[in-house]
C-alpha positions as CSV (number, residue, x, y, z in Angstrom):
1,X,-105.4,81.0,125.5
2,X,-107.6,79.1,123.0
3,X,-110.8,80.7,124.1
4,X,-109.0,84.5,123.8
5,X,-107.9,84.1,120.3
6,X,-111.4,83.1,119.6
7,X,-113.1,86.3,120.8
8,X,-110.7,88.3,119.2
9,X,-111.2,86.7,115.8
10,X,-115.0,86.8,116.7
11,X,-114.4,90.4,117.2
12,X,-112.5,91.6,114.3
13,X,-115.4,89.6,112.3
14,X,-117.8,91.7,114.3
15,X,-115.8,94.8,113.7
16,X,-115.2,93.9,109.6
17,X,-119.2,93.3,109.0
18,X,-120.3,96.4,111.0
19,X,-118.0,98.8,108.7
20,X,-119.8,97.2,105.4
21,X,-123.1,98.2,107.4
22,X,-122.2,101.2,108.0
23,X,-120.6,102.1,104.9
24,X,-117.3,102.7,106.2
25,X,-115.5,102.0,103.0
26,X,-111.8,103.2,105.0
27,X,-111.9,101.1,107.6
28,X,-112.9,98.1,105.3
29,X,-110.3,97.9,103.4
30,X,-107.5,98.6,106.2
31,X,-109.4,95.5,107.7
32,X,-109.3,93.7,104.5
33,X,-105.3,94.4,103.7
34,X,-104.8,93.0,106.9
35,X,-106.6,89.9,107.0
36,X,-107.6,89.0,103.6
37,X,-109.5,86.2,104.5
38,X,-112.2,88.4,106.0
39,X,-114.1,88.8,102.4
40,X,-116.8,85.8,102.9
41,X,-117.1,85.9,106.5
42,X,-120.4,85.7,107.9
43,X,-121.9,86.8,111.3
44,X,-125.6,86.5,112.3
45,X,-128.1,84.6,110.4
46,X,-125.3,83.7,107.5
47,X,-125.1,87.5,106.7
48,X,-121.7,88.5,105.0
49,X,-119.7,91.8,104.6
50,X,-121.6,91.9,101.2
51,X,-125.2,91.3,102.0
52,X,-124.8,93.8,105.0
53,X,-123.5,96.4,102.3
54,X,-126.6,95.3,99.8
55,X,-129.1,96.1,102.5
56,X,-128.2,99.7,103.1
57,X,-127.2,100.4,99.7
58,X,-123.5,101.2,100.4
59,X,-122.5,100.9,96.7
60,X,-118.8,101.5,96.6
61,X,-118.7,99.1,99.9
62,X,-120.1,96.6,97.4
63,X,-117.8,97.4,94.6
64,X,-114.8,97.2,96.3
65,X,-115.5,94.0,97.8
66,X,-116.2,92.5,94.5
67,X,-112.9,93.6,93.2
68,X,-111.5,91.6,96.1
69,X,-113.3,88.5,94.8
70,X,-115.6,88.2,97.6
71,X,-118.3,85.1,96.8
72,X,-121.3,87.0,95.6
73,X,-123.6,83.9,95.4
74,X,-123.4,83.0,99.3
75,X,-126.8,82.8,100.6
76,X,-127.7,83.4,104.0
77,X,-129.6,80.9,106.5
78,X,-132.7,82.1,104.1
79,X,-131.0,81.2,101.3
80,X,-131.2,85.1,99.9
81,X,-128.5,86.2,97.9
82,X,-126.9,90.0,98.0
83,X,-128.5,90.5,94.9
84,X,-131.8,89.4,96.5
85,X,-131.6,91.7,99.3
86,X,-130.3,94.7,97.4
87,X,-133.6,94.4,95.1
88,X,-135.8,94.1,97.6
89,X,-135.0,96.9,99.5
90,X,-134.9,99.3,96.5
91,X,-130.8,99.5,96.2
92,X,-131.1,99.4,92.4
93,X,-128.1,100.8,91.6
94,X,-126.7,97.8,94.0
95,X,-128.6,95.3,92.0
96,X,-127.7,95.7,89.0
97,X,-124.0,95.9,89.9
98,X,-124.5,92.6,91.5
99,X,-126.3,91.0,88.8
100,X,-123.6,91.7,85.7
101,X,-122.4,88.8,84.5
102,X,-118.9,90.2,83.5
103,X,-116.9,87.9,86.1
104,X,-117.2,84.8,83.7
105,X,-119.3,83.0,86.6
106,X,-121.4,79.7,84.6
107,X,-124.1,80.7,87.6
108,X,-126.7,82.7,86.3
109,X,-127.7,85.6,87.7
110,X,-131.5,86.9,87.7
111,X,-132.7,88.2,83.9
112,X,-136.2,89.8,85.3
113,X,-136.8,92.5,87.4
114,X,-138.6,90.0,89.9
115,X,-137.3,86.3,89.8
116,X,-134.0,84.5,90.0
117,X,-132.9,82.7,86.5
118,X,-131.4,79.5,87.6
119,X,-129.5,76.3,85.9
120,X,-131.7,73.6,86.8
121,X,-130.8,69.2,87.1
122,X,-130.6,68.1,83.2
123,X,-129.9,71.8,82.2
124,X,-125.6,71.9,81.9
125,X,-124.8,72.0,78.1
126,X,-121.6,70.5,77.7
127,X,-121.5,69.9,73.8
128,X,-122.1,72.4,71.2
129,X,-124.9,70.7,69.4
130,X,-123.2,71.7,66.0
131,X,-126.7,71.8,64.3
132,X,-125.6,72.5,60.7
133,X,-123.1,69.6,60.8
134,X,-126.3,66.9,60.9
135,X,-126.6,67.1,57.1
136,X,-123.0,66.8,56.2
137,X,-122.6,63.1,55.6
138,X,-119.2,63.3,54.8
139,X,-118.0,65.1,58.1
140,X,-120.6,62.7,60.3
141,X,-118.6,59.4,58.7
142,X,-115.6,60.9,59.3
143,X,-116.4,61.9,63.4
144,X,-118.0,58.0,63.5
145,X,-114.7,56.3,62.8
146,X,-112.2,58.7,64.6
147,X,-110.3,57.8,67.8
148,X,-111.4,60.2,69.8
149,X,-115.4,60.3,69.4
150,X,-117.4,58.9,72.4
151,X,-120.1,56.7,71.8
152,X,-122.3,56.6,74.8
153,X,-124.3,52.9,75.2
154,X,-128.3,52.6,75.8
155,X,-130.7,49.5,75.9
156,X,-134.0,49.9,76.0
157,X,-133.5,53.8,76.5
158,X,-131.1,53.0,79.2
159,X,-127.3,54.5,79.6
160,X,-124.8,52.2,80.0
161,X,-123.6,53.4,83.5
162,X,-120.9,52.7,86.4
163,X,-121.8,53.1,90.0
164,X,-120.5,52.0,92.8
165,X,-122.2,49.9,95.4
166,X,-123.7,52.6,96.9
167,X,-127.1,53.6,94.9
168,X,-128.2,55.7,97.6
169,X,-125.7,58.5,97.0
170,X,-127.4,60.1,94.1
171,X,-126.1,62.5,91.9
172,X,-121.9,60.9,93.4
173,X,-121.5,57.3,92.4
174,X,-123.1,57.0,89.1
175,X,-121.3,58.2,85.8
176,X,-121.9,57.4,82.2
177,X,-120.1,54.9,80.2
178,X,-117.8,56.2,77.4
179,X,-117.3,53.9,74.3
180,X,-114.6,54.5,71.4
181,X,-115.2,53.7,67.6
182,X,-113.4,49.7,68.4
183,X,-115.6,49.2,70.4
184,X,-119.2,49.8,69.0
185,X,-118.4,50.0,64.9
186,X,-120.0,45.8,64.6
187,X,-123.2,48.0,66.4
188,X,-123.2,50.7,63.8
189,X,-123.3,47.9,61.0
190,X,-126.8,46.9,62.3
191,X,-129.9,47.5,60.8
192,X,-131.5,48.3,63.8
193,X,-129.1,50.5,65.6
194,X,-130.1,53.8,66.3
195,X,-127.4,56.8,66.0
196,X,-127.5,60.1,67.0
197,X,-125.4,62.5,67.2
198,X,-125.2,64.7,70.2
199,X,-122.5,67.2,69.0
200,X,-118.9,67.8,70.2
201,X,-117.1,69.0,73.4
202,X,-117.3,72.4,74.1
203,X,-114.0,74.6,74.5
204,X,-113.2,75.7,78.0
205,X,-110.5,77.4,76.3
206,X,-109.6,78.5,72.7
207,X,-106.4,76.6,72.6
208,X,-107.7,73.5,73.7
209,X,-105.8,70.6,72.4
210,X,-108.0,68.1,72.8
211,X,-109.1,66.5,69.1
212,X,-107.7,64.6,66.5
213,X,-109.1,65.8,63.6
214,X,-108.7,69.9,62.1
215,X,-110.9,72.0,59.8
216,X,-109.3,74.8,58.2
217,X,-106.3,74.6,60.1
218,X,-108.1,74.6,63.7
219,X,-108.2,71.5,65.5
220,X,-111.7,70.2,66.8
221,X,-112.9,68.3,70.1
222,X,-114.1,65.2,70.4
223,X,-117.3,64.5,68.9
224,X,-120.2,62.4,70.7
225,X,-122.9,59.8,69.8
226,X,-125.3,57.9,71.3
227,X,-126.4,54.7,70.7
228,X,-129.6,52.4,71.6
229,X,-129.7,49.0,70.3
230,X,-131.9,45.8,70.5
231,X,-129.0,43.9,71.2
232,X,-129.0,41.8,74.7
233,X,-128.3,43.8,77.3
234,X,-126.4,40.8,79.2
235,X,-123.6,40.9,76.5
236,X,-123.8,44.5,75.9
237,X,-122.1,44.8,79.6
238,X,-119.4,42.6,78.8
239,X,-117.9,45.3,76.5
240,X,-117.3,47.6,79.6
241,X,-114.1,47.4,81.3
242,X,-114.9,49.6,84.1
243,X,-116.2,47.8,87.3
244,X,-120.0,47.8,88.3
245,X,-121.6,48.2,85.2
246,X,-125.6,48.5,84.7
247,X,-127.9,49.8,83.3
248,X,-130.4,51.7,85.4
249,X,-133.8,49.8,85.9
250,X,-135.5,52.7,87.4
251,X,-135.5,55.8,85.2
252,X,-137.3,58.3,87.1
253,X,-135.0,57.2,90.6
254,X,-131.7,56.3,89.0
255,X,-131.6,59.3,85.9
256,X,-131.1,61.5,89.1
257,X,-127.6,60.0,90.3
258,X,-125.5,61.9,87.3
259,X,-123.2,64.9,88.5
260,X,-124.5,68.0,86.8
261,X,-122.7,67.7,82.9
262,X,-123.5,63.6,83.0
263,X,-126.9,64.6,83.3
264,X,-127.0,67.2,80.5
265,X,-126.1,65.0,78.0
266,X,-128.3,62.2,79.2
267,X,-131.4,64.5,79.2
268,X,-130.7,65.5,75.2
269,X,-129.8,61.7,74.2
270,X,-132.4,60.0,75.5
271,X,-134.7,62.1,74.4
272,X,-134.1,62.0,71.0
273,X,-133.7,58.2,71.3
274,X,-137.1,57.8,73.1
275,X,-138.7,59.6,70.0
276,X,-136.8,57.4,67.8
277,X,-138.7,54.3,69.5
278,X,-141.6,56.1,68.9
279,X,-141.8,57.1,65.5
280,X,-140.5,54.4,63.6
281,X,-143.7,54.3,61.5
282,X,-144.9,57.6,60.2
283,X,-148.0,58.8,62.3
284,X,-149.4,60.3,58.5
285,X,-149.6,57.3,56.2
286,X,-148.2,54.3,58.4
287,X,-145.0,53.5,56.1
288,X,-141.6,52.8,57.9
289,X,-139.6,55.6,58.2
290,X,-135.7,56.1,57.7
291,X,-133.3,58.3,59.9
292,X,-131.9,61.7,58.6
293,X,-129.5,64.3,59.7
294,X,-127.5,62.5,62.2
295,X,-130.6,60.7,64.3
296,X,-132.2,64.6,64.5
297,X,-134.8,63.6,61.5
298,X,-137.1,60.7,60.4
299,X,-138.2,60.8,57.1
300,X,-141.2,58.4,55.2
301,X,-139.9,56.1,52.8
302,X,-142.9,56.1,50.7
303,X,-142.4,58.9,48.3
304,X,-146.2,59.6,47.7
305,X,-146.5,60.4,51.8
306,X,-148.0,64.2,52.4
307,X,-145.2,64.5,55.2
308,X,-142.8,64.6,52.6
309,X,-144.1,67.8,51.4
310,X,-143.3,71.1,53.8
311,X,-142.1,71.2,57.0
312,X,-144.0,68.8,59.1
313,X,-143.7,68.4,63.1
314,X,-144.0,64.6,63.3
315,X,-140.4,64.3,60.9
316,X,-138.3,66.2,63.8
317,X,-137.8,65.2,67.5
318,X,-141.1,66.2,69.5
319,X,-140.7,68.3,73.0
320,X,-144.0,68.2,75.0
321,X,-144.1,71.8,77.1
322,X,-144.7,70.9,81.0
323,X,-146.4,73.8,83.2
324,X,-145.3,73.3,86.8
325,X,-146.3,75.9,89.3
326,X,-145.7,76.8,93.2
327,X,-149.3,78.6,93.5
328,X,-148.9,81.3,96.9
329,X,-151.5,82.0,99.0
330,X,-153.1,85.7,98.9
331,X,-151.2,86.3,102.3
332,X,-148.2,85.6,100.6
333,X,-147.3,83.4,103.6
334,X,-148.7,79.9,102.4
335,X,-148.2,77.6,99.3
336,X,-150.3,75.0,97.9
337,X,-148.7,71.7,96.9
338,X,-150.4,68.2,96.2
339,X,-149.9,64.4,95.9
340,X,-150.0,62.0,93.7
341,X,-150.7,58.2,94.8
342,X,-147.4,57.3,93.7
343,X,-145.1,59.7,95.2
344,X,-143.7,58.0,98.5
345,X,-145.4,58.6,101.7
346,X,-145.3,61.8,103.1
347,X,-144.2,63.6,99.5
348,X,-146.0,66.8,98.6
349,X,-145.0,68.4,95.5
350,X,-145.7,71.6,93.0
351,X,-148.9,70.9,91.0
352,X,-147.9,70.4,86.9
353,X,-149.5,69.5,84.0
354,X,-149.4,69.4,79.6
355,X,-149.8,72.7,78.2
356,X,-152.4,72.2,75.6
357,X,-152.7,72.9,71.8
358,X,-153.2,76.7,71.5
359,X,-152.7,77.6,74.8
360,X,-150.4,79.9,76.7
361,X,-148.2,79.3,79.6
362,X,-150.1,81.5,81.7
363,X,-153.6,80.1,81.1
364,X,-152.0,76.2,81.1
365,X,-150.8,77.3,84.6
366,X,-154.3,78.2,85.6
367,X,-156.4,75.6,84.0
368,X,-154.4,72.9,85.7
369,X,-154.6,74.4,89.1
370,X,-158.3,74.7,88.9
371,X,-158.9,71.5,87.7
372,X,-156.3,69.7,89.9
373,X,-156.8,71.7,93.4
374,X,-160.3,73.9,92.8
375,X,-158.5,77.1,93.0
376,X,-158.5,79.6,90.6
377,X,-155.5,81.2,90.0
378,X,-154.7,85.3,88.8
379,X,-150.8,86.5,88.3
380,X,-148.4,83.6,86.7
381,X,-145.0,84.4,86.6
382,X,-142.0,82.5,85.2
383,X,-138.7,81.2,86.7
384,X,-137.0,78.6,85.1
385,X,-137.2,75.3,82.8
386,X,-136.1,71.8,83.1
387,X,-135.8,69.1,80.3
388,X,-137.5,66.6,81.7
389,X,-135.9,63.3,79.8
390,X,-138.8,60.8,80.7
391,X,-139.5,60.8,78.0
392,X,-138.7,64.2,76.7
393,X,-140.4,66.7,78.4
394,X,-139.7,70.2,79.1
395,X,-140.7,71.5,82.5
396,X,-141.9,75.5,82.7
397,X,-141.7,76.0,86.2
398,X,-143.7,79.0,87.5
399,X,-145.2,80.7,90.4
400,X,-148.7,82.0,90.8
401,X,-151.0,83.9,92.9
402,X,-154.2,82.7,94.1
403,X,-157.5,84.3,93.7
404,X,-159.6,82.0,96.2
405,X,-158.2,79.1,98.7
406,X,-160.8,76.6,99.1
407,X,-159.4,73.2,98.2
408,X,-162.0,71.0,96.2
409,X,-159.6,67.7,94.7
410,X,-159.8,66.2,91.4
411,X,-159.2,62.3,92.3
412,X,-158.5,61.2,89.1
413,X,-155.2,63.5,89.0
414,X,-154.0,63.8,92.6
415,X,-155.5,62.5,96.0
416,X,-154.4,65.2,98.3
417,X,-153.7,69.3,97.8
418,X,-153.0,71.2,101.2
419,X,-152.0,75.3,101.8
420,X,-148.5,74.7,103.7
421,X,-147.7,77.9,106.1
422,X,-144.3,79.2,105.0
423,X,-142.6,78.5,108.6
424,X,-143.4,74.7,108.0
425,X,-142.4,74.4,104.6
426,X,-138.7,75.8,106.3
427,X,-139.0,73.3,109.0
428,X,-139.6,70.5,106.3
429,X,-137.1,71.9,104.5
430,X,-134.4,71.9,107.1
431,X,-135.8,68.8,108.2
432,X,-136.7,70.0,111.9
433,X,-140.1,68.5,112.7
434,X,-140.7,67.9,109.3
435,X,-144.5,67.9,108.2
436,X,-144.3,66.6,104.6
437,X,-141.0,65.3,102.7
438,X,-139.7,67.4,99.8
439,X,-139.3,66.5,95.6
440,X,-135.5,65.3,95.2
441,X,-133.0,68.5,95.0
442,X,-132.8,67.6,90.9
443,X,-136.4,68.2,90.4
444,X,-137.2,71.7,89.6
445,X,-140.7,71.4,92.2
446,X,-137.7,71.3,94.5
447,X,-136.6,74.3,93.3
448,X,-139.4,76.4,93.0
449,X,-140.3,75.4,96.8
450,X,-136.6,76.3,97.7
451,X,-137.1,79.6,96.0
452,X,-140.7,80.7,97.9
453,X,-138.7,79.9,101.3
454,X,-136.1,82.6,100.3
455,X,-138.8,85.1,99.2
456,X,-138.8,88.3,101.5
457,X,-137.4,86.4,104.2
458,X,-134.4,87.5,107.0
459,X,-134.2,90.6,105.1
């Protein structure tokens, strides 16, 4: 009995995804009214109602099963999106109904004609910054001492952090430490204390009732700080009352254990702070400097200093661009990634380096090809960034076409560089017969890797 209910689900699947093939926008929706839970089905290869629709360009197939709520960011076992099919088989009416962002979705749909747009580890903005508060004194005194501001705890550039026993789990156990005013105000008394402020919680709604404190009537979130002090980390722990408490030893490992909003606001505080450890001597004339507009400013204290005078870079929080680049082979079926000594055995990644002074993306892209790898590089195109948070970095990852394919390494930057065949970077991927091991899922090498696998494939 078992077995015969199967076949006849199996077949009303079968039945369901051949009408949005076909167009057959009738016998759809009697299918749908009758068994709702059709919408996101998926038959062969990971293909659902919806893709099936994209690839033939059955428009009002696709509308209508939108307006049922169908899941319009499955992927299929290529990891292609409807979207990505409709686009590349030249159903552009299709793809730009699937790519409007009116359904209030946080995921981000593709913004070029050619490449996906994508929230990347680090990327989730959970506070509004609130910019033009940082030079209202008055208001930034008043946030420090109210109830409800978080204070989040670093040493030595370090969060204060829970996790549970197991470390291996990234991205699950870990979570950051949240301090009230009690707690930290004998830290904020300290000379050598560094505050910054981070901004306030965003609204998931406009009649959020979570603040204390109102502005012209209108009650406003909770506001949050960070702080990094000198202070010894041993008894810094003892002020958390949650169990397991560290803080992380290993930035570039344990920074990646943060679900996704932990990790946003990690990414911004630690960045600032890191330039705070850096700069607390101006780089023009040497003298101490003081901190400004809510930890976003450092200014010299001696008044005859030429920093003092215009707008100078070295007074506000530095970001150093990062070009990172998947570079394809001229068949289109092959990637080039490298290795550094350090990475663990077996790890290839996207080659990456500093975009120089005066320099565009595109031309940082292929300068550090060439001189990592020997190959010289023609079409750059970009996909997404990262901030990078060690110390505050911002990754541009790109792709790029080659122009030749001989491989001639630069030992001083990486000691291997290899063209991977697209069907082995899949079996890597998916971890059957692996030939190399991939970037963690957080790094954005990861996803530009993902991305190549998906390109033109099982459409």
């Amino acid at each position: 009995m078992t077995s015969l209910q199967l076949s006849a689900k199996e077949e009303i699947v079968a039945t369901f995804l051949d009408a949005a093939a076909r167009g057959d926008l009738t016998q759809l929706s009697t299918l749908l009214s009758n068994v709702p839970s059709l919408i996101n089905q998926s038959g062969y290869s990971g293909w659902t109602a919806l893709m099936l629709a994209a690839r033939n360009g059955h428009y009002h197939v696709v509308e209508a099963l939108l307006s049922h709520g169908c899941d319009k960011f499955s992927v299929n076992s290529s990891s292609q999106t409807a979207y990505d099919i409709a686009k590349f088989w030249g159903h552009r009416h299709v793809s730009n109904l699937l790519g409007r962002m009116d359904d209030g979705c946080q995921r981000v749909l593709p913004g070029s004609e050619d490449l996906d747009q994508q929230e990347n580890y680090f990327s989730r903005e959970t506070l509004d910054r609130l910019s033009a508060k940082r030079t209202d004194k008055v208001w930034l005194e008043d946030k420090q001492s109210d109830p409800d501001t978080v204070y989040l705890l670093f040493s030595s550039l370090s969060p204060m952090v829970s996790s549970s026993q197991d470390n291996d789990n990234a991205g699950v156990d870990t979570k950051l430490c949240r301090f009230r005013y009690e707690a930290v105000k004998d830290l904020l008394q300290k000379p050598a204390t560094v505050l910054v402020f981070l901004g306030v919680e965003k609204r998931k709604k406009p009649s959020s009732s979570s603040s204390s404190q109102t502005e012209g009537g209108v009650q406003e979130p909770p506001a949050w700080f960070a702080i990094n002090t000198d202070e010894d980390a041993a008894e810094l722990l003892k002020r958390c009352r949650e169990k397991n408490c560290l803080f992380p030893k290993t930035p570039n490992r344990d920074l990646l254990k943060f679900n996704e909003e932990d990790a946003g606001v990690v990414a911004q505080a630690r960045s600032v702070l890191a330039w705070h450890s850096r700069y607390s001597f101006c780089p023009t004339c040497g003298s101490s400097t003081k901190l400004e507009e809510g930890g976003h400013k450092r200014s010299c204290l001696n008044a005859d200093c030429r920093s003092l005078k215009g707008v100078h870079n070295t007074c506000y929080p530095r970001v150093d661009p990062v070009v990172i680049m998947l570079v394809i082979h001229p068949d289109g079926n092959q990637c080039l990634l490298g290795r550094k000594k350090i990475f663990p055995a077996r790890m290839f990644s996207c080659l990456a380096g500093f975009v120089e002074p005066g320099e565009t993306m595109e031309e940082a892209v292929r300068r550090e090809v060439e001189e990592e790898s020997g190959v010289k590089v023609g079409p750059v195109r970009y996909v997404s960034c990262q901030p990078w948070p060690m110390p505050s970095n911002l990754m541009i990852g790109c792709l790029a076409v080659a122009m030749s394919t001989d491989i001639k390494v630069d030992e001083n930057e990486i000691e291997e560089a290899r063209w991977f065949p697209r069907q082995q970077v899949i079996d890597s991927f998916r971890g059957t017969n692996p030939a190399f091991t991939f970037p963690p899922r957080q790094t954005i090498a990861h996803q530009l890797i993902r991305h190549w696998i998906g390109m033109n494939s099982n459409l």
